[in-house]
Structure formats: structure tokens, C-alpha cells
N, C-alpha and C positions, 0 to 999 in steps of 0.2 A: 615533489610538490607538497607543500606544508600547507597545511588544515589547520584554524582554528580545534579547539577546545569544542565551543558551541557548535560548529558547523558540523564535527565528529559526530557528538551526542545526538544531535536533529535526525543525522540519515540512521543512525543502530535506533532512536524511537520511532522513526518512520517506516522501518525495513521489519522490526516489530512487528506495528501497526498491521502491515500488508499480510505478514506471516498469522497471523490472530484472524484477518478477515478470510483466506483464503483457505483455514482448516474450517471457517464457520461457515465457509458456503459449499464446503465438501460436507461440511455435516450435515445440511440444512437442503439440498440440491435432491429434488422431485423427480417426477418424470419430467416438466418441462422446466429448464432451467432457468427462463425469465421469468415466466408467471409465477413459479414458486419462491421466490425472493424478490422481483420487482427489479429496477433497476438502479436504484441510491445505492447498494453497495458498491456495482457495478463502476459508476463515476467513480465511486469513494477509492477504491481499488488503482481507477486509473490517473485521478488526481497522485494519488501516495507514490505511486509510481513514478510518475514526472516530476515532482519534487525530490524523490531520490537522484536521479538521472540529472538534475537541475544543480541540486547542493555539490554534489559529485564532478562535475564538470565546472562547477564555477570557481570550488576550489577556494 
């Protein structure tokens, strides 16, 4: 299955992206894990995630 160029590059910034957010919410993670960060990265996380899953499949 051949990839674009572009479509390569989008999921390694995207898969980035998720790897940067997900050592800042081990960094940043309280005793309660919602209240202490809120819930935007939350989405943000599962947005990146689906568009990984999205580019990757669509191919």
C-alpha cells in the first residue's frame, strides 16, 4: 500500500504531537486526573489519535 509523501509526514507530526502531549500529562497528572488538567487535552489526545487511525487507513 503506497503513501503519499504528505500523508507520511502528517501521521510521524501527528504521532509526535500525541507522544509530547501524553509525557505532559504524566508530568502534570495530580491526584485527580481530570480536575488537575481539565479536559481539552483530553479531546486533543483523542482527536490526534483518530486522525492517525484516519490517515493510516485511508492510505
Amino acid at each position: 500500500m503506497y503513501r503519499s509523501n504528505q500523508v507520511n509526514a502528517a501521521i510521524v507530526i501527528l504521532f509526535c504531537i500525541l507522544i509530547i502531549h501524553i509525557v505532559r500529562i504524566i508530568l502534570h497528572v495530580k491526584v485527580y486526573f481530570v480536575y488537575s488538567m481539565g479536559l481539552g487535552p483530553l479531546f486533543l489526545i483523542g482527536l490526534i489519535i483518530f486522525l492517525i487511525i484516519f490517515l493510516f487507513l485511508k492510505g
